[in-house]
MDAnalysis code that builds the backbone (N, CA, C; Angstrom):
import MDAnalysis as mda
import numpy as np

u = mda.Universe.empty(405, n_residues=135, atom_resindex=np.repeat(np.arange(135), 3), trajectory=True)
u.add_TopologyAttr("name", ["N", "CA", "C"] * 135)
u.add_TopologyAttr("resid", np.arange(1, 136))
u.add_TopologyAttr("resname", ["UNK", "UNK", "UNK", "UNK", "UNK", "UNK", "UNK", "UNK", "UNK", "UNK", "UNK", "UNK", "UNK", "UNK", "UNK", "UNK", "UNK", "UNK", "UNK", "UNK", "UNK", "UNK", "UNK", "UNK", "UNK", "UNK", "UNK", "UNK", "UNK", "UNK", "UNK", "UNK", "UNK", "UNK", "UNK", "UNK", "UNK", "UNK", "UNK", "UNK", "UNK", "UNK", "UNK", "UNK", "UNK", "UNK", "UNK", "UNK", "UNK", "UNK", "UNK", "UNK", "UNK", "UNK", "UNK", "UNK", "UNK", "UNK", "UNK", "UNK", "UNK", "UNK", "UNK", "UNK", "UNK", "UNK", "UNK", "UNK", "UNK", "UNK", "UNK", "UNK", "UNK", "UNK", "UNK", "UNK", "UNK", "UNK", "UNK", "UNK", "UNK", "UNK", "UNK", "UNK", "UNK", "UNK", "UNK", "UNK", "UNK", "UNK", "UNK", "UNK", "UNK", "UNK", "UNK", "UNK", "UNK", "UNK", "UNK", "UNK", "UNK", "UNK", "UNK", "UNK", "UNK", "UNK", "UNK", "UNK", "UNK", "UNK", "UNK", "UNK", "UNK", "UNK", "UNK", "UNK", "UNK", "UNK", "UNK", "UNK", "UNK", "UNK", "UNK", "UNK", "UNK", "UNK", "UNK", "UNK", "UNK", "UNK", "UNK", "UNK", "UNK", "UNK", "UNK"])
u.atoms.positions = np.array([
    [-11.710, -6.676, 19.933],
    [-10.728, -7.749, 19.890],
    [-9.428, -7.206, 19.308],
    [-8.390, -7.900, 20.329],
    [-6.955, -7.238, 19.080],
    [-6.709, -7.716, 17.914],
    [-6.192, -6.738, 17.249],
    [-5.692, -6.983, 15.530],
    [-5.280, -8.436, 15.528],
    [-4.064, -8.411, 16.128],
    [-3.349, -9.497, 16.293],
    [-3.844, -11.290, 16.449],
    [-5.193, -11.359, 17.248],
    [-5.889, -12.337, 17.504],
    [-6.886, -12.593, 16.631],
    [-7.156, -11.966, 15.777],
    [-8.504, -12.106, 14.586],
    [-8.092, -12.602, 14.186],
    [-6.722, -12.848, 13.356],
    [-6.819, -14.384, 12.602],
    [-6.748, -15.710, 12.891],
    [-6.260, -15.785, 14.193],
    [-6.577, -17.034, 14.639],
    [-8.007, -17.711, 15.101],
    [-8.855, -16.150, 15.064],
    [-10.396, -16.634, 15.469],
    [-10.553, -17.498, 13.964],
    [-10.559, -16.359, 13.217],
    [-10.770, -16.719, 12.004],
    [-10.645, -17.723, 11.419],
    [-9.452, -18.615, 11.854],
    [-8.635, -19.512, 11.242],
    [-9.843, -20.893, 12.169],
    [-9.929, -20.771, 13.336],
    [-10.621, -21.558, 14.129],
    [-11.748, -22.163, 13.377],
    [-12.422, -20.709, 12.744],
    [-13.689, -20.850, 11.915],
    [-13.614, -21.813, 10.588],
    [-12.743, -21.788, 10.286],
    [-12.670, -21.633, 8.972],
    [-12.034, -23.255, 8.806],
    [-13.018, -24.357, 8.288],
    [-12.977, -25.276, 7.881],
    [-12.444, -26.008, 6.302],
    [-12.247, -24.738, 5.709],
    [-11.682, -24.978, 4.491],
    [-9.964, -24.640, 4.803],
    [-9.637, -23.593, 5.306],
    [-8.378, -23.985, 5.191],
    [-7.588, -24.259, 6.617],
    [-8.098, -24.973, 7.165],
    [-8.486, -26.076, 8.198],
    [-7.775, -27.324, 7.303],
    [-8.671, -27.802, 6.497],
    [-7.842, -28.798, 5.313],
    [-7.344, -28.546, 4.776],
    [-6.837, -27.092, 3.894],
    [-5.351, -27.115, 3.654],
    [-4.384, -27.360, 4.301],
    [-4.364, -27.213, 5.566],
    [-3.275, -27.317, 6.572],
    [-2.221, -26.073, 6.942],
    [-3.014, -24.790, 6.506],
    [-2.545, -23.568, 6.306],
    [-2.469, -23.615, 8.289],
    [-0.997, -22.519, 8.058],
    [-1.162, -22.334, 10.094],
    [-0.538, -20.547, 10.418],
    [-0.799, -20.162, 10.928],
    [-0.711, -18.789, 11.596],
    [0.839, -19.163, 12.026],
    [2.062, -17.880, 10.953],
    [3.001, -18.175, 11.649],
    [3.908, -16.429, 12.347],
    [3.416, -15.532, 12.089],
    [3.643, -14.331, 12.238],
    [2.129, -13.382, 12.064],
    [2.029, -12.624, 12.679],
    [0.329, -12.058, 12.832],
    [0.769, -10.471, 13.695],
    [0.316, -9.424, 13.066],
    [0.215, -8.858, 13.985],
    [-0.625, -7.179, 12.985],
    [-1.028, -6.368, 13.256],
    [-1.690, -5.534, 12.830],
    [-1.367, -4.991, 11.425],
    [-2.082, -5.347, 10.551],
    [-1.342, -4.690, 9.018],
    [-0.573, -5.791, 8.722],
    [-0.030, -7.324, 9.035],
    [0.912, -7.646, 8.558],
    [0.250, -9.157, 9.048],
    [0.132, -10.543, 7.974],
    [0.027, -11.992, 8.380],
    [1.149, -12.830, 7.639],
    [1.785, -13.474, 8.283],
    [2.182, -14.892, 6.804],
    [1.626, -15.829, 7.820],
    [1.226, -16.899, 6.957],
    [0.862, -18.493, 7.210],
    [2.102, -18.989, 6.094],
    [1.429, -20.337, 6.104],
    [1.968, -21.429, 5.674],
    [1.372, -22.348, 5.469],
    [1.789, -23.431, 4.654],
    [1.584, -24.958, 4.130],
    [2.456, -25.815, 3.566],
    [1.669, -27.243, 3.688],
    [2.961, -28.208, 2.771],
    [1.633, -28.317, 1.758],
    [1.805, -29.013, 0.500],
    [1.327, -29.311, -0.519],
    [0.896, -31.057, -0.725],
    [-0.341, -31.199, -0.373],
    [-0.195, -32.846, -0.103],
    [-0.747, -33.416, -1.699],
    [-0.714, -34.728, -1.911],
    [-1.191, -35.271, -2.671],
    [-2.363, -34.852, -3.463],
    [-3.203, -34.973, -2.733],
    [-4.625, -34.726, -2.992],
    [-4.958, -33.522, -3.428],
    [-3.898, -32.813, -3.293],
    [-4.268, -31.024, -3.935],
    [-3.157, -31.154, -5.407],
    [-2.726, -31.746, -6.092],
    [-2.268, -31.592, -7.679],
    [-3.483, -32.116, -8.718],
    [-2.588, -31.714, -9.632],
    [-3.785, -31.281, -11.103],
    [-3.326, -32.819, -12.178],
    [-4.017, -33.232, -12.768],
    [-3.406, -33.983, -13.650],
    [-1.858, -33.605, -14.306],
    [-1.790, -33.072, -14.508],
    [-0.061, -33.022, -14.451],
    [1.177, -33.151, -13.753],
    [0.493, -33.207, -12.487],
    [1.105, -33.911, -11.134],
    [1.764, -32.594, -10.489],
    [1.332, -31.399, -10.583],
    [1.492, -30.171, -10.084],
    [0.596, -29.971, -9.407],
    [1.050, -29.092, -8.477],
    [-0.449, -28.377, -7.459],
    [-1.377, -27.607, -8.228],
    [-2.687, -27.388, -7.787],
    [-3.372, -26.802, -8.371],
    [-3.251, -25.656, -8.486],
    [-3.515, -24.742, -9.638],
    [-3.573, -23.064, -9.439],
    [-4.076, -22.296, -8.390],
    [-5.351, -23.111, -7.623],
    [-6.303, -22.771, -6.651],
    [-5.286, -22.795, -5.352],
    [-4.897, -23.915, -5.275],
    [-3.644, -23.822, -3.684],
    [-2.797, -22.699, -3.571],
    [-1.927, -22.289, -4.584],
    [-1.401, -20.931, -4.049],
    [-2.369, -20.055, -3.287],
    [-3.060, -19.980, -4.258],
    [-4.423, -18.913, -4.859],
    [-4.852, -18.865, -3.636],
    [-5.717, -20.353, -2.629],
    [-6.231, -19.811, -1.234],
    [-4.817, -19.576, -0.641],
    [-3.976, -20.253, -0.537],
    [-3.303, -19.567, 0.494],
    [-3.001, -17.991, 0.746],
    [-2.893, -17.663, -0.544],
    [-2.634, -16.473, -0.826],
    [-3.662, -15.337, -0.239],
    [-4.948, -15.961, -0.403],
    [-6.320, -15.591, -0.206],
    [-6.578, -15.544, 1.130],
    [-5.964, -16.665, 1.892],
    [-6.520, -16.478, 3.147],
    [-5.395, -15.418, 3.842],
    [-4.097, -15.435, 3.850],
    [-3.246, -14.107, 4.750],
    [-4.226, -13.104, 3.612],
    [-4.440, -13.045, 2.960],
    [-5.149, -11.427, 2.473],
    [-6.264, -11.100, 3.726],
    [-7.091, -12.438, 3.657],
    [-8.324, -11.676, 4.202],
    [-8.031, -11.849, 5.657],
    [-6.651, -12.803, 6.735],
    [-6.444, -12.700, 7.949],
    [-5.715, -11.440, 7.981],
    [-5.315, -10.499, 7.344],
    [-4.380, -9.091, 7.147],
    [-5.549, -8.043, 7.352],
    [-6.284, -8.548, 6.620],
    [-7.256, -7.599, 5.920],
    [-8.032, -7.016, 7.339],
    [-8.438, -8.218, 8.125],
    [-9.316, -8.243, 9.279],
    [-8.249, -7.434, 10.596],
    [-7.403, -7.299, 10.635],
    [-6.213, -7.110, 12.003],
    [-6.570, -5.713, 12.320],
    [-7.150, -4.966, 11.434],
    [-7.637, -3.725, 11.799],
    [-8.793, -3.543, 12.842],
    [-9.491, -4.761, 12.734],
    [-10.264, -4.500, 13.520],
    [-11.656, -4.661, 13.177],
    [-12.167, -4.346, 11.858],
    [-13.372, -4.304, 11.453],
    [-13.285, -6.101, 10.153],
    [-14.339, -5.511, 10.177],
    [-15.174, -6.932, 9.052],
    [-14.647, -6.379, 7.622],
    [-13.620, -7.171, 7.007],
    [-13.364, -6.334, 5.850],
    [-13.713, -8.140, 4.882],
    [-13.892, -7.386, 3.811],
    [-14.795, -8.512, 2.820],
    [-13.760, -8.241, 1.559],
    [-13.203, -9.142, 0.520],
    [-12.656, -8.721, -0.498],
    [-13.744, -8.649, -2.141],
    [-13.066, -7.653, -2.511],
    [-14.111, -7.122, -3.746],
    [-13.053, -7.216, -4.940],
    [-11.891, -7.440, -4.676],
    [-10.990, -7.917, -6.671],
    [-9.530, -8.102, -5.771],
    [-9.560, -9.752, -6.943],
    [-8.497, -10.317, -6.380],
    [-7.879, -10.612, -8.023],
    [-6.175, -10.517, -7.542],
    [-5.456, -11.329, -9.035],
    [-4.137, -12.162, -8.522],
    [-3.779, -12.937, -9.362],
    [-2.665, -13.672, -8.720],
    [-1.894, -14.335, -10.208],
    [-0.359, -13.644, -9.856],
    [0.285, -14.167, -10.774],
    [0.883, -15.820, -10.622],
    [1.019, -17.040, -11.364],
    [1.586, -17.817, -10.979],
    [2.641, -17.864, -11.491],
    [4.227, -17.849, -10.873],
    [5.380, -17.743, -11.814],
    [5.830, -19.419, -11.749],
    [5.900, -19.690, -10.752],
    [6.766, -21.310, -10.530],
    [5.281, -22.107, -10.919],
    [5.824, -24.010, -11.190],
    [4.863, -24.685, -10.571],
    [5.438, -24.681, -9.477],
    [4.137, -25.936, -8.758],
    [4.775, -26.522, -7.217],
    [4.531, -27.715, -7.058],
    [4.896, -28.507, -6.375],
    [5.355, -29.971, -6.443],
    [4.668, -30.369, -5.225],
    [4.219, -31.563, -4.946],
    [3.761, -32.276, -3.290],
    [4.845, -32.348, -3.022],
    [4.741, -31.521, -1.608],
    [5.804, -31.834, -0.120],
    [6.541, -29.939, -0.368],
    [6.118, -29.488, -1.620],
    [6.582, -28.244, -0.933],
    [5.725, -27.440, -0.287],
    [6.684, -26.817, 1.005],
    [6.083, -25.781, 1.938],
    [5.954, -24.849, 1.509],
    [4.707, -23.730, 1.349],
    [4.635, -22.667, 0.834],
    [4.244, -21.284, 2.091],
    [4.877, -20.651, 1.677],
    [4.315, -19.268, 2.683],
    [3.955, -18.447, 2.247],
    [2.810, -17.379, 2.751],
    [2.382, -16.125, 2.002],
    [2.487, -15.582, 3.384],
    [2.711, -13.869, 2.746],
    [3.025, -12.947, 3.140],
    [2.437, -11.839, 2.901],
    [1.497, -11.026, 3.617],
    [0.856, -10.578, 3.098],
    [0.901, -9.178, 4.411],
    [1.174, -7.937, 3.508],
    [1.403, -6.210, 4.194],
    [0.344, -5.372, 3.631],
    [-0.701, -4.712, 4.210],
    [-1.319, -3.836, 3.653],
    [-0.364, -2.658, 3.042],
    [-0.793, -2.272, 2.104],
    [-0.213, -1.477, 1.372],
    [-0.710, -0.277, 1.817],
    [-2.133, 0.253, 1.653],
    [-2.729, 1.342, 2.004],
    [-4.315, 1.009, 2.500],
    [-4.509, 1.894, 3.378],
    [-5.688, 1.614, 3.877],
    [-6.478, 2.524, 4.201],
    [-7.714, 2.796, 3.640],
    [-8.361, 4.132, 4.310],
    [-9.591, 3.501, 4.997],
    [-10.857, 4.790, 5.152],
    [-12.004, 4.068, 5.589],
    [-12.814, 3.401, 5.260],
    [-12.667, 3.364, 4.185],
    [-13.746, 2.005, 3.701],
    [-12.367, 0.556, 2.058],
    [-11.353, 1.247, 1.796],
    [-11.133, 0.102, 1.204],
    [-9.276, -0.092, 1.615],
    [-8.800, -1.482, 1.848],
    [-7.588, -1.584, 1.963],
    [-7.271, -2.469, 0.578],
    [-5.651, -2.156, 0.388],
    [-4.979, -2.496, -0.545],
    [-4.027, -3.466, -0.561],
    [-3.498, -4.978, -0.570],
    [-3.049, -5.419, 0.120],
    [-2.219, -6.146, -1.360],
    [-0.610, -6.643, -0.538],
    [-0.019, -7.577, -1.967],
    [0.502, -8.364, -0.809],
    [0.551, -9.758, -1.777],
    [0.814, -11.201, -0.659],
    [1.955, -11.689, -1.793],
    [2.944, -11.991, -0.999],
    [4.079, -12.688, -1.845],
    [4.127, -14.245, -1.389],
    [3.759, -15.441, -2.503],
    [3.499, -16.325, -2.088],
    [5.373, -17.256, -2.347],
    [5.707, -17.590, -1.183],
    [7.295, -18.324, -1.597],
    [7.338, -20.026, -1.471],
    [8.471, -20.228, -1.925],
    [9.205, -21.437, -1.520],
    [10.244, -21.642, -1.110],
    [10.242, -21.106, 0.540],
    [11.495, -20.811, 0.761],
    [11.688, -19.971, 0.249],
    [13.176, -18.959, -0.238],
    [13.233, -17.710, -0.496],
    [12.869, -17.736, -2.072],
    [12.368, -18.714, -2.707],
    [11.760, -18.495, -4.217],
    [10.360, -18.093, -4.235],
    [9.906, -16.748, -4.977],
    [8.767, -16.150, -5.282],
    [8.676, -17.131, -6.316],
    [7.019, -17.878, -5.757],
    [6.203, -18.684, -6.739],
    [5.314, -18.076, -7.246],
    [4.302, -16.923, -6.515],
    [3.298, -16.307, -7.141],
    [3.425, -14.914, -6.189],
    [2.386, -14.110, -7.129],
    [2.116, -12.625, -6.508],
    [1.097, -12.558, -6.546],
    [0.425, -11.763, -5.636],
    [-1.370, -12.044, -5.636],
    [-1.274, -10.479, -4.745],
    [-2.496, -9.700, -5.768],
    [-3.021, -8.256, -5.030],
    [-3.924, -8.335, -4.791],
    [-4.962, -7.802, -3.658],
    [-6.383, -7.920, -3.575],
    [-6.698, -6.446, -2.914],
    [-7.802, -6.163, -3.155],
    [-8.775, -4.864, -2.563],
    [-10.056, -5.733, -1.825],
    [-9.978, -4.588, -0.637],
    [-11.119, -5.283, 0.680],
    [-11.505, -4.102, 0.669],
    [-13.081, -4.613, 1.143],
    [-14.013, -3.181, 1.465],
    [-13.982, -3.593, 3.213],
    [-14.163, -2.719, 3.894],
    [-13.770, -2.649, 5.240],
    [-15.320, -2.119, 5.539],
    [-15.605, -2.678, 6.591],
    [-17.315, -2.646, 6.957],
    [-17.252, -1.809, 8.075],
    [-17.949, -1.134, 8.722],
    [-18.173, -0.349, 9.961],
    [-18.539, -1.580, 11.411],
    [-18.853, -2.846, 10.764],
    [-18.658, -4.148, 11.808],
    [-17.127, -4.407, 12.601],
    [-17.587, -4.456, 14.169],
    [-16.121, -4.606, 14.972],
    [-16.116, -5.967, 15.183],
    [-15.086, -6.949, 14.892],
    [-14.857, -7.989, 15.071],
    [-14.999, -8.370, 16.770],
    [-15.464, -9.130, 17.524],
    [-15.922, -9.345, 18.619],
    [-15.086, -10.394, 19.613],
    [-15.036, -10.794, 20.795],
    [-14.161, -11.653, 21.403],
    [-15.238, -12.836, 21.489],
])
């Protein structure tokens, strides 16, 4: 299957961020951003979004990046800075470039924005499986 089309399989699959409302907006080998708006139902008693909403978004271009190579890559350590809060109704995007990649682990940093404001930074390491993603 091409790089390019695995995350939208993926995304098909994937019923959790399905309800985020996360969407495939640039995709292509080594390189994903998505997107979201921030609805109601995802803030914290303080009337901020949750730490977790960056966090998957951030999470999911990692692991739709992660996969464009081609194989089954699984993540093994994730961190994520939060610098901003975020508010319901803002759109957020992550961005996410492998950094380095060999045969068994890639290195990846996702810049999560608001618009051109960096809200969070999030790095993750994937172990990359000898499994070929399939049509």
């Amino acid at each position: 299957m091409q790089g390019d089309k695995i995350p939208h399989k993926m995304l098909s699959l994937d019923p959790f961020s399905t309800w985020m409302g996360i969407e495939i907006l640039e995709c292509e080998v080594g390189r994903c951003k998505i997107g979201m708006k921030i609805r109601k139902e995802m803030l914290n008693s303080m009337g901020k979004a949750h730490g977790g909403i960056s966090y998957t978004l951030a999470d999911t271009a990692f692991g739709f990046t992660a996969n464009t190579h081609g194989k089954y890559a699984v993540s093994i350590e994730t961190s994520i800075n939060h610098i901003e809060a975020l508010e319901e109704g803002d759109y957020l995007t992550a961005d996410c470039v492998v950094e380095k990649v060999n045969n068994k682990l890639g290195f990846n940093i996702i810049e999560v924005k608001r618009g051109d404001e960096l809200v969070a930074l999030f790095k993750g390491v994937v172990y990359r499986t000898q499994k070929d993603w399939e049509e």
